[in-house]
BALO-7940 format. One line per 10 residues: number of its first residue (from 1); their letters; for each residue x negated, y negated, z negated of C-alpha. Coordinates in Angstrom, 1 decimal. Layout:
NUM = A = X/Y/Z ~ ...
//
This chain:
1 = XXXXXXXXXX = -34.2/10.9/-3.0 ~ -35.4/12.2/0.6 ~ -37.0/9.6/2.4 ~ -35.7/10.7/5.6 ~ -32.1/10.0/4.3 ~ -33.3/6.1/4.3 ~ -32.3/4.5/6.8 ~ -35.2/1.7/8.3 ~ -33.3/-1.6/7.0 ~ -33.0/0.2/3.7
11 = XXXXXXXXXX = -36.6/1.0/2.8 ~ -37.4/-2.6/1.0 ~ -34.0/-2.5/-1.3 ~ -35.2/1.6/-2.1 ~ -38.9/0.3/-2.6 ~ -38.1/-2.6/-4.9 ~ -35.2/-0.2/-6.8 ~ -37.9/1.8/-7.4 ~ -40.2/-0.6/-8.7 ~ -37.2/-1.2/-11.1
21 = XXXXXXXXXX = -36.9/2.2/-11.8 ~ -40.9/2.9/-12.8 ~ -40.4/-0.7/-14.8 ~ -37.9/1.0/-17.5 ~ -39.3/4.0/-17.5 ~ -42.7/2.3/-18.6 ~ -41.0/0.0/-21.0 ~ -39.0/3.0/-22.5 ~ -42.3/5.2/-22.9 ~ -44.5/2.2/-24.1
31 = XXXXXXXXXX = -41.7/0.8/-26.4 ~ -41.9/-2.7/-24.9 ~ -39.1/-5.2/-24.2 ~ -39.2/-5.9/-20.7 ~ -36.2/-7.1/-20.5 ~ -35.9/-10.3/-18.9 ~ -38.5/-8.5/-16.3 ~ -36.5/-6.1/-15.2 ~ -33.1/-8.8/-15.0 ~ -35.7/-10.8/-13.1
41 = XXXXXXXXXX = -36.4/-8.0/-10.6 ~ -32.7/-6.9/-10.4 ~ -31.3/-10.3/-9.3 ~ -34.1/-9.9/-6.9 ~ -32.9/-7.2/-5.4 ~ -29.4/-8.0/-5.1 ~ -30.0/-10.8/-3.3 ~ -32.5/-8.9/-0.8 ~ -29.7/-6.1/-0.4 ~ -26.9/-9.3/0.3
51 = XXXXXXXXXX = -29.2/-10.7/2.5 ~ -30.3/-7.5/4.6 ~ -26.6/-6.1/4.7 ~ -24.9/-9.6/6.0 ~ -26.8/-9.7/9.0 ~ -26.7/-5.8/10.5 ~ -25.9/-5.5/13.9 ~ -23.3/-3.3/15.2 ~ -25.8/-0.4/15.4 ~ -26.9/-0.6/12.1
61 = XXXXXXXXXX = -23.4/-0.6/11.1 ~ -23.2/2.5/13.3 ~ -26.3/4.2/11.5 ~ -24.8/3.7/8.4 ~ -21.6/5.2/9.2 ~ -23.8/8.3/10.0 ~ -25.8/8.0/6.6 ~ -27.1/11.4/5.5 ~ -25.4/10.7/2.3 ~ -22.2/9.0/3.1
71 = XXXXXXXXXX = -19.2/10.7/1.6 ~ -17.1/12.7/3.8 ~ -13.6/14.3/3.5 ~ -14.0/16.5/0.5 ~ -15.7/14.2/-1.0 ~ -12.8/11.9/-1.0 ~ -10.6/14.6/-1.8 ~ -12.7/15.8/-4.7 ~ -13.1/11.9/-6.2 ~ -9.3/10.7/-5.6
81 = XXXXXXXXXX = -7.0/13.6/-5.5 ~ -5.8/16.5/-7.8 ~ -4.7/19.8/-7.2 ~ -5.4/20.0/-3.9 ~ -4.0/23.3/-2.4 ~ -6.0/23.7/1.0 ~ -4.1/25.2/4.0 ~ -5.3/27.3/7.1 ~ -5.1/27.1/10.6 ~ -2.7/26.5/13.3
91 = XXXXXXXXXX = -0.1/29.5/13.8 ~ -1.6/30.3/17.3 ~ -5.1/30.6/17.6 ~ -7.8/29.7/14.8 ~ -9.1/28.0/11.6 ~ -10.6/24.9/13.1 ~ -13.1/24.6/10.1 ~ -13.7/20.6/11.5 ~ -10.3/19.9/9.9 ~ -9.3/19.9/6.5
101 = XXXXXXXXXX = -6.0/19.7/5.2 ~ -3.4/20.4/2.6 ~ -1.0/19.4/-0.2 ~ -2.5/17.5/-2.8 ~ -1.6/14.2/-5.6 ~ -2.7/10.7/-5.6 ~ -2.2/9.4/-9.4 ~ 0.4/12.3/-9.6 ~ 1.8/11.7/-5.9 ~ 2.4/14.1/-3.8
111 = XXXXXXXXXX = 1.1/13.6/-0.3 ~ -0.5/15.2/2.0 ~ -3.9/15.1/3.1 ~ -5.9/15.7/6.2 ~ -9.5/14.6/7.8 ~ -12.3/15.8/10.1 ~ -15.1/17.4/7.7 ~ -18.7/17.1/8.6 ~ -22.1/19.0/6.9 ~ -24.8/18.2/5.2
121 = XXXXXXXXXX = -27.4/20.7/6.1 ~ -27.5/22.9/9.1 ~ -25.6/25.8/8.0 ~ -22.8/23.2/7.1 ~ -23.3/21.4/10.1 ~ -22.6/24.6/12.4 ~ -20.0/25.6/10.5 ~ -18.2/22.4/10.6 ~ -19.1/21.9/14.2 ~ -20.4/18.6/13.8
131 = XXXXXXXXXX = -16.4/17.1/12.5 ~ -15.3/18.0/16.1 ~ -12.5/19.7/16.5 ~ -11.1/22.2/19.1 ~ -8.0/21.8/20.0 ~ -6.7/24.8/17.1 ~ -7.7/21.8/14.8 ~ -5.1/18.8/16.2 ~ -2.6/22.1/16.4 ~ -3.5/23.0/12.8
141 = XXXXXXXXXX = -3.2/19.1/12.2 ~ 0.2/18.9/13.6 ~ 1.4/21.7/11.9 ~ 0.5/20.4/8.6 ~ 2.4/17.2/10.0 ~ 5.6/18.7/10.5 ~ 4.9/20.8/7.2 ~ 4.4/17.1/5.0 ~ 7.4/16.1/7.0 ~ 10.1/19.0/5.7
151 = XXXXXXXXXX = 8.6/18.4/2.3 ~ 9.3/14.8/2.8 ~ 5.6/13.7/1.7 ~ 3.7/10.9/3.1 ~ 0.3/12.0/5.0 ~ -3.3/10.5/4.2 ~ -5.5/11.1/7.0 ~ -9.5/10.4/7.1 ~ -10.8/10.0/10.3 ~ -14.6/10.6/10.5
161 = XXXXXXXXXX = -15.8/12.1/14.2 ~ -18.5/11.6/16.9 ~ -15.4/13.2/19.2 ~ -13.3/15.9/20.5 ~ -15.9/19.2/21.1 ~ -16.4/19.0/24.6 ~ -16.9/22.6/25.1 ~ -15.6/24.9/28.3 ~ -13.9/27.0/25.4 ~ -11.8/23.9/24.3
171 = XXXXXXXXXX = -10.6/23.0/27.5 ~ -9.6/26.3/28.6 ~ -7.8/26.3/25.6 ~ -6.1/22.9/26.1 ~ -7.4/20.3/24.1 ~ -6.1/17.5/26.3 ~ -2.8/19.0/26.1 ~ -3.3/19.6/22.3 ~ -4.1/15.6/21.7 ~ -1.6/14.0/24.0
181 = XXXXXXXXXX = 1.0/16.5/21.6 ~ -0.3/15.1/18.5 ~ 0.1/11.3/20.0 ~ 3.4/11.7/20.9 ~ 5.0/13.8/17.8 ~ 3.1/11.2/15.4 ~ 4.9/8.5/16.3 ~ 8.1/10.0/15.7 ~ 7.3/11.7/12.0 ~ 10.2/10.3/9.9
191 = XXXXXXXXXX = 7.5/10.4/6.8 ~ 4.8/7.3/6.4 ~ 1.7/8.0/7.9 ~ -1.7/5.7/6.0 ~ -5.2/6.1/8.0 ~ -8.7/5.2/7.0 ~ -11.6/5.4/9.0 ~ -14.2/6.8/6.9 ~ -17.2/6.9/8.8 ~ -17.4/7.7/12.6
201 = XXXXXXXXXX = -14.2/7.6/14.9 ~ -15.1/8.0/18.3 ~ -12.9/9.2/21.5 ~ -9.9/10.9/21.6 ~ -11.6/12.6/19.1 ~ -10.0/10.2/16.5 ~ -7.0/9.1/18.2 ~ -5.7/12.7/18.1 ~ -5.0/12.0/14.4 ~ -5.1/8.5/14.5
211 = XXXXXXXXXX = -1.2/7.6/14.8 ~ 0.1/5.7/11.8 ~ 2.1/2.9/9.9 ~ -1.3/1.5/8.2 ~ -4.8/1.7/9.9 ~ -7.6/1.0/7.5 ~ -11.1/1.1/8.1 ~ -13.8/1.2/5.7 ~ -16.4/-1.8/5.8 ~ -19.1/0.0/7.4
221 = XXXXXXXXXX = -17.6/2.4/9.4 ~ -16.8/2.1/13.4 ~ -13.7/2.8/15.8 ~ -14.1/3.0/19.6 ~ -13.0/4.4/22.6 ~ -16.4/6.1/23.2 ~ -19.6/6.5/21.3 ~ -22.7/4.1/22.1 ~ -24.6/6.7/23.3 ~ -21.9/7.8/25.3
231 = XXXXXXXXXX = -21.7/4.7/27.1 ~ -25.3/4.0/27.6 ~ -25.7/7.2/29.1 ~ -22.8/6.6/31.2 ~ -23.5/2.7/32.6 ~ -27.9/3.1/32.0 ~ -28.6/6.4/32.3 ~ -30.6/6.3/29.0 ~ -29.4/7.1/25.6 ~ -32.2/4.2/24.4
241 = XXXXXXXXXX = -29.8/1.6/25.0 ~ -27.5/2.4/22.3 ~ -27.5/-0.4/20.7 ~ -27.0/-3.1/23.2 ~ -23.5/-0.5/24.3 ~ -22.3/-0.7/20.3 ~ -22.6/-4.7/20.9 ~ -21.0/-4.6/24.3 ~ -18.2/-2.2/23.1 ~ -17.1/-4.4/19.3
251 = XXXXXXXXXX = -16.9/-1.3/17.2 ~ -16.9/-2.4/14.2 ~ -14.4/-2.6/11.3 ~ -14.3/-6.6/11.5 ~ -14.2/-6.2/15.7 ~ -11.6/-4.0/15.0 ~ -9.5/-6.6/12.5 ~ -10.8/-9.8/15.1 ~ -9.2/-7.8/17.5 ~ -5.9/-6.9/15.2
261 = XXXXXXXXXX = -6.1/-3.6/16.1 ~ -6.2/-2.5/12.0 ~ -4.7/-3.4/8.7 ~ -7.2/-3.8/6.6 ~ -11.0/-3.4/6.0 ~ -11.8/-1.7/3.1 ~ -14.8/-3.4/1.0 ~ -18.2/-0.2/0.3 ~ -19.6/-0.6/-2.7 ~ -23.3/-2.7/-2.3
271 = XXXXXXXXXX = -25.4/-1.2/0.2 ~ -22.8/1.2/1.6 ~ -20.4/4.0/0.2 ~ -23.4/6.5/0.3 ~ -24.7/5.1/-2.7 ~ -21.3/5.5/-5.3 ~ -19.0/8.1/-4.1 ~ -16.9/7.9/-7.1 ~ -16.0/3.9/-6.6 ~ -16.1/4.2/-2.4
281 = XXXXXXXXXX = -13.1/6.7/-3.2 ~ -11.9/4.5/-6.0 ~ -11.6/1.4/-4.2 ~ -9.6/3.6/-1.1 ~ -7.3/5.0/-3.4 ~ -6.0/1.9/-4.4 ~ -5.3/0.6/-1.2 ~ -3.7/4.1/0.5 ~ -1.2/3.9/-3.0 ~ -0.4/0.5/-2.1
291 = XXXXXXXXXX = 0.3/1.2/1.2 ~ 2.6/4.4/0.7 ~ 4.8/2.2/-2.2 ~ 5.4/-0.5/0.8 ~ 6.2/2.4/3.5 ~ 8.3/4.4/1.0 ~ 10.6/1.5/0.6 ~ 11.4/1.2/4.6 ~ 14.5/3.1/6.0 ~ 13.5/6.1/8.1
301 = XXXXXXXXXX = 14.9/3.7/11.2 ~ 12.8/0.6/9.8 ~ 9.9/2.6/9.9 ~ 10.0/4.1/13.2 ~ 10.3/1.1/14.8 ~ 7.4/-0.6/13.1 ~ 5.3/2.4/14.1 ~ 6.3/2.6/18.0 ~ 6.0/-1.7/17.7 ~ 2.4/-1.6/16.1
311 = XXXXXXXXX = 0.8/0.3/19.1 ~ 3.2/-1.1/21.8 ~ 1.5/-4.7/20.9 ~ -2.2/-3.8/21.2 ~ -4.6/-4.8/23.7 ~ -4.1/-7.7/26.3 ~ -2.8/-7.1/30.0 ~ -2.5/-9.6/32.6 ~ 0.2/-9.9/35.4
//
């Protein structure tokens, strides 16, 4: 493993795993039973990774929503899904290669599936720009939308974006126009609509695709109206107080639920989804299934009006 893709907090749960690691390997090559050892060492270090993991702050939480390694859209649609059939762009301008969408089945049901797609390395990155879309990508979204909702198939989206591209060439070409579109024509999709925020979901950015009957987040990712950096460079001029703006702004998955603004937190597996794939995507596969089965039994009627109730109750106004 690359020890740049260890995050600080992590370094004494890799360092003693690898102390386990050199232990077998030495009892294997020297043919010695080491047994109780290594169980000794093990325990060890799942209490250290309990301990270091229930105290993060909200920018660690952050960091590790960002993990080099944490499992992104593909990912999820290469560990949970089947015969996924990938569709292309949006019928008026481009590919948006941010997005990813397309027909697929979940334990042989049909749904379809959409969510912002980041890279690994730098040719990735650049062609993904970053999981930010232009606004071709919430048109492409929508029409994948309306396509899931002729085919009467329930949509799966994965959120996972630092934002909406902020570029000149974006807003010439409308993305405010192209988000507020999405927001409104969500809510009245007569098909159920189950979100998970997989890692990052930042801005409008998220929002754009982030209408539905279910919200879920996953345990360490985070959900805010702007990202800490954003606001720190906004209210102190300096990016360096990123942290103290992710504990101002609660943007975490259980600030989120304190809040009620979600359905559910979906539990990573120890020390973060980065480190199993296959049971991160397990574990949210479960959950989006159980979801559908509950929307699929609502009237169309029935499930309108949940949708348009959920968002009308959030937040807290005064008079």
């Amino acid at each position: 493993m690359d020890e740049r893709q260890i995050l600080d907090f992590e370094k004494p749960i890799f360092e003693l795993k690898k102390k386990i690691s050199d232990m077998k390997d030495f009892a294997s090559g020297a043919n010695l039973e080491l047994d109780s050892e290594i169980d000794s060492m093990q325990a060890k270090l799942d209490k250290m990774r309990d301990e270091i993991f229930s105290g993060l702050s909200r920018w660690q939480k952050v960091l590790l929503a960002r993990h080099p390694r944490r499992p992104y859209t593909l990912d999820y649609i290469e560990n949970m899904t089947t015969d996924f059939v990938e569709l292309h762009g949006d019928r008026y301008f481009a590919d948006d290669k941010a997005l990813i969408g397309g027909f697929a089945k979940i334990d042989g049901k049909s749904v379809m599936i959409i969510g912002q797609q980041k890279g690994r390395d730098t040719k990735q990155k650049l062609f993904r720009n970053f999981g930010m879309m232009h606004p071709e990508g919430y048109r492409k979204a929508l029409r994948l939308f309306k396509l899931a909702e002729k085919f009467n198939r329930p949509i799966v989206i994965l959120i996972d974006t630092p934002g909406a591209y902020p570029g000149i060439g974006a807003e010439e070409r409308g993305q405010a126009e192209a988000i507020a579109r999405n927001l409104r024509e969500m809510t009245n999709l007569t098909v159920p609509i189950v979100i998970t925020v997989i890692g990052e979901g930042a801005s409008g950015g998220a929002l754009g695709i982030g209408i539905g009957d279910k919200i879920f987040m996953l345990q360490y990712s985070w959900y805010s109206v702007i990202s800490p950096e954003g606001c720190a460079a906004i209210l102190w001029r300096d990016n360096k107080f990123a942290p103290d703006a992710a504990e101002a702004l609660k943007v975490t998955a259980s600030d989120m639920w304190d809040m009620k603004l979600i359905d559910k937190i979906i539990p990573e597996p120890p020390g973060g989804a980065h480190n199993d794939h296959k049971l991160a995507a397990m574990t949210m596969k479960k959950e989006i299934l159980n979801a559908i089965n509950e929307l699929e039994n609502l009237s169309t009627e029935d499930l309108l009006e949940k949708r348009i109730a959920k968002f009308r109750k959030m937040g807290v106004f005064k008079e």
